[in-house]
MDAnalysis code that builds the backbone (N, CA, C; Angstrom):
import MDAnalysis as mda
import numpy as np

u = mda.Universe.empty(219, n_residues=73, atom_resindex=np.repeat(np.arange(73), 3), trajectory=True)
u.add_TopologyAttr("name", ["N", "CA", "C"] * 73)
u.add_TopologyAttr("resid", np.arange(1, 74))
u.add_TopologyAttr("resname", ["UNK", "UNK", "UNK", "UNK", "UNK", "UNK", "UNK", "UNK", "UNK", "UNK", "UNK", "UNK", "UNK", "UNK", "UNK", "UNK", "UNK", "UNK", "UNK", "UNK", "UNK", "UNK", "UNK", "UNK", "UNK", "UNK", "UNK", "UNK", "UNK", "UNK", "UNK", "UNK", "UNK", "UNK", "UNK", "UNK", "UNK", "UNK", "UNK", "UNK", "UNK", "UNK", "UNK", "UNK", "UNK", "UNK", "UNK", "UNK", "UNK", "UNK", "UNK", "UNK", "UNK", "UNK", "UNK", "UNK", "UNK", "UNK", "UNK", "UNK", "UNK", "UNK", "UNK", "UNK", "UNK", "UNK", "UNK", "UNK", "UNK", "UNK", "UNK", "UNK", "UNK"])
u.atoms.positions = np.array([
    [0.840, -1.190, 0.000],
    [0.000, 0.000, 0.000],
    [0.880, 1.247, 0.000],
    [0.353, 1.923, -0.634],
    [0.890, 3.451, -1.008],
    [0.893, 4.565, 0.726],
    [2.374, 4.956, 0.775],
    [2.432, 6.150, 1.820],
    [1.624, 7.255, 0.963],
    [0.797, 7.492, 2.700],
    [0.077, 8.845, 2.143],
    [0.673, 9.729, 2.408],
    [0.492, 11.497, 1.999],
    [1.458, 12.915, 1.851],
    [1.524, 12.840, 3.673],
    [0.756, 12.574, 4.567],
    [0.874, 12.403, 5.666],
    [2.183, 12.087, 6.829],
    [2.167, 10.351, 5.861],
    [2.614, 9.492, 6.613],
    [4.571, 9.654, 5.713],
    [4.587, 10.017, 4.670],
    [6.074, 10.435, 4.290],
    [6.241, 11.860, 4.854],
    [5.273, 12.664, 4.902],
    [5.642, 14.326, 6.144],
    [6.492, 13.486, 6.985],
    [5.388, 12.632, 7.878],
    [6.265, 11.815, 9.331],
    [7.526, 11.464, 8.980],
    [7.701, 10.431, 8.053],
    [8.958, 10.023, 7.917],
    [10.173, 10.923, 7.834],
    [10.130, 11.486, 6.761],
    [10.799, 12.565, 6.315],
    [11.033, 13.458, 7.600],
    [10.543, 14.146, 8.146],
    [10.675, 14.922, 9.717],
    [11.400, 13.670, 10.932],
    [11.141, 12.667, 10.809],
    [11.709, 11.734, 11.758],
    [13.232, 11.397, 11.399],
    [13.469, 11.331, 10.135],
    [14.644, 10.942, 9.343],
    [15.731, 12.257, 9.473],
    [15.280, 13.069, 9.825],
    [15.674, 14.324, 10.077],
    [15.843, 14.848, 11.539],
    [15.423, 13.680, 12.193],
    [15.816, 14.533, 14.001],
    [14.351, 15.372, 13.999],
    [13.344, 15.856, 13.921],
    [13.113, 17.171, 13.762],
    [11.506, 16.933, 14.832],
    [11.025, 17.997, 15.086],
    [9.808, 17.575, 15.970],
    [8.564, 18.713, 15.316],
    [7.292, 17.972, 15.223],
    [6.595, 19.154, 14.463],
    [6.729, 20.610, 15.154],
    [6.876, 20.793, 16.240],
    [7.148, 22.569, 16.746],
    [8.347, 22.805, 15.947],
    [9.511, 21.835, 15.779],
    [10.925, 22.409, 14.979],
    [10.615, 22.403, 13.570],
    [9.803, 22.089, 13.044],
    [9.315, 22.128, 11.225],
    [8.681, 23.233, 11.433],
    [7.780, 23.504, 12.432],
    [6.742, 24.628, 12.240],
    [7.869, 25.659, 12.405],
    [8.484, 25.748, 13.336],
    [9.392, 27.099, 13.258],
    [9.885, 27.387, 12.293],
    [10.643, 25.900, 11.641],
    [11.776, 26.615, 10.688],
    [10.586, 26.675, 9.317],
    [9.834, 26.688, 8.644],
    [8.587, 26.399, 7.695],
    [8.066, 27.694, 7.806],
    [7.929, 28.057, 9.010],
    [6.547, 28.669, 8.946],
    [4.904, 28.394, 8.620],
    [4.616, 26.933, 8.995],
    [3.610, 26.345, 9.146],
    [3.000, 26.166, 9.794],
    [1.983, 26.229, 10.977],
    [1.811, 26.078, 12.144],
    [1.751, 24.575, 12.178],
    [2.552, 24.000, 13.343],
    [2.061, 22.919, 13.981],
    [0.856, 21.878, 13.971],
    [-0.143, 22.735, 14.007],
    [-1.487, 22.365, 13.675],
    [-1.392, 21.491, 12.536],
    [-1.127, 22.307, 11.643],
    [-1.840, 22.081, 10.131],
    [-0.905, 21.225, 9.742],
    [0.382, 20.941, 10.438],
    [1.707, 19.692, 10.451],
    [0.813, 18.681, 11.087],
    [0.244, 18.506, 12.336],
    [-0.412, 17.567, 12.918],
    [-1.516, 16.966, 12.321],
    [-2.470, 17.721, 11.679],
    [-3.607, 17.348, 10.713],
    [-3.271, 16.700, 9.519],
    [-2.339, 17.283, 9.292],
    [-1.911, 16.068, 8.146],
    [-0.758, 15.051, 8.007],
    [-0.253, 15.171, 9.238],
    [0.437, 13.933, 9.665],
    [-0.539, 12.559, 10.059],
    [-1.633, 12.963, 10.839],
    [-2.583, 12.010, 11.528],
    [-3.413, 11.845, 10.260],
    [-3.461, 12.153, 9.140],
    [-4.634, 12.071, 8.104],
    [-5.749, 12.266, 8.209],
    [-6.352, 13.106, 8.950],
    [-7.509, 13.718, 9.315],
    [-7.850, 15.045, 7.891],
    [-6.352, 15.021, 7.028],
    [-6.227, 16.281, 5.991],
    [-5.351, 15.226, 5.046],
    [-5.997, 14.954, 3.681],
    [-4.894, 14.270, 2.778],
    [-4.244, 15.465, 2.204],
    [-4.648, 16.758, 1.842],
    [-4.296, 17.400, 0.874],
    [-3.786, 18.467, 1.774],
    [-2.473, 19.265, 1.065],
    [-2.229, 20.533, 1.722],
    [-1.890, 21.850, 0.777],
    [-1.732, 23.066, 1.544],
    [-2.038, 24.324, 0.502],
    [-0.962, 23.958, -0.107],
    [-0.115, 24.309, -1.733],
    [0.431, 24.392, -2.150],
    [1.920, 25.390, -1.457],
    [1.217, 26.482, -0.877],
    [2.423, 27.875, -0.066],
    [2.723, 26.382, 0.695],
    [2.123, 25.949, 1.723],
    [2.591, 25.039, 2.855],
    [3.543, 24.082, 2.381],
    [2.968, 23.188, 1.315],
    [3.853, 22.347, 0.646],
    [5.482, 23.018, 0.544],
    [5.520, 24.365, -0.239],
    [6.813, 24.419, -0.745],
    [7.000, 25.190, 0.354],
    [6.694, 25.756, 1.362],
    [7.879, 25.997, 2.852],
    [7.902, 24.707, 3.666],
    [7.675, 23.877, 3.516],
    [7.824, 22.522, 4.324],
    [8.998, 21.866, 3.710],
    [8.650, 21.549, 2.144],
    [9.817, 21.191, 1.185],
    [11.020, 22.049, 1.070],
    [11.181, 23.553, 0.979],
    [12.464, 23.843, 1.861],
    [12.554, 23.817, 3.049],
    [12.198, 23.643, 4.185],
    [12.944, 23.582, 5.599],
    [13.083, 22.343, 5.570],
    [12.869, 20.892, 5.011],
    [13.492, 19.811, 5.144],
    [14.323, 19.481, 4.292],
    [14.477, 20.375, 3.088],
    [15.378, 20.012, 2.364],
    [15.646, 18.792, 1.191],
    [13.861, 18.598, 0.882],
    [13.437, 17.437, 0.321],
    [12.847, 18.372, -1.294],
    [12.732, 17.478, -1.927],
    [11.808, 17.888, -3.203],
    [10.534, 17.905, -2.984],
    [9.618, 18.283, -3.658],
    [8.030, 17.896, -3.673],
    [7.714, 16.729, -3.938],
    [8.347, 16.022, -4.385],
    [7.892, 14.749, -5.007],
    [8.366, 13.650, -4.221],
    [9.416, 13.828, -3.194],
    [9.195, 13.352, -2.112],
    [8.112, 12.763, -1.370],
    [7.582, 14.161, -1.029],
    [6.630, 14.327, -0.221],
    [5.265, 13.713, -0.772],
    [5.262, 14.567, -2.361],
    [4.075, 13.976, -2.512],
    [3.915, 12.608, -3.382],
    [4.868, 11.813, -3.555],
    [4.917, 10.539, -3.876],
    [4.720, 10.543, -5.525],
    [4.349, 9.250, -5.907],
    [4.230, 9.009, -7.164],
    [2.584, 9.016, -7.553],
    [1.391, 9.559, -7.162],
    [0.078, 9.134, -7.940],
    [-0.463, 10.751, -7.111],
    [0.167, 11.491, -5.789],
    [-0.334, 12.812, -5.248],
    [0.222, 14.129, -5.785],
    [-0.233, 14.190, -7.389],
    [0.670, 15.347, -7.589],
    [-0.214, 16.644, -7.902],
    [-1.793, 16.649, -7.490],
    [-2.098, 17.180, -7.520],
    [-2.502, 18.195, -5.905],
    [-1.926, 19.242, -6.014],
    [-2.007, 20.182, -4.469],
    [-3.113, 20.844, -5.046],
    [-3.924, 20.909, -3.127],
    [-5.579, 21.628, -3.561],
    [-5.221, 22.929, -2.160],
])
């Protein structure tokens, strides 16, 4: 089964040392909206969020958003 944009956020932030308050700082994302879509309660995220998340970890988008999530709503 396919990682959701969620569950590679997690990874990706774990693989990294990092804790959602330390993404939210360095991002500028709130926490929140890191937690909502870590837990999948949110599959989709804003596009702005996407690409300050994807630079403060230092990952691509396509990372994040895998191979079949390439559409941001």
């Amino acid at each position: 089964m396919e990682q959701t944009l969620g569950e590679r956020l997690r990874a990706v932030r774990r693989r990294l040392g990092m804790s959602q308050e330390e993404l939210a700082l360095r991002s500028g994302v709130t926490q929140e909206a890191i937690e909502v879509v870590e837990s999948g309660k949110r599959r989709y995220m804003r596009s702005d969020h996407l690409a300050r998340l994807v630079k403060a970890l230092g990952v691509s988008a396509d990372e994040l958003l895998g191979p079949t999530e390439r559409t941001v709503r």
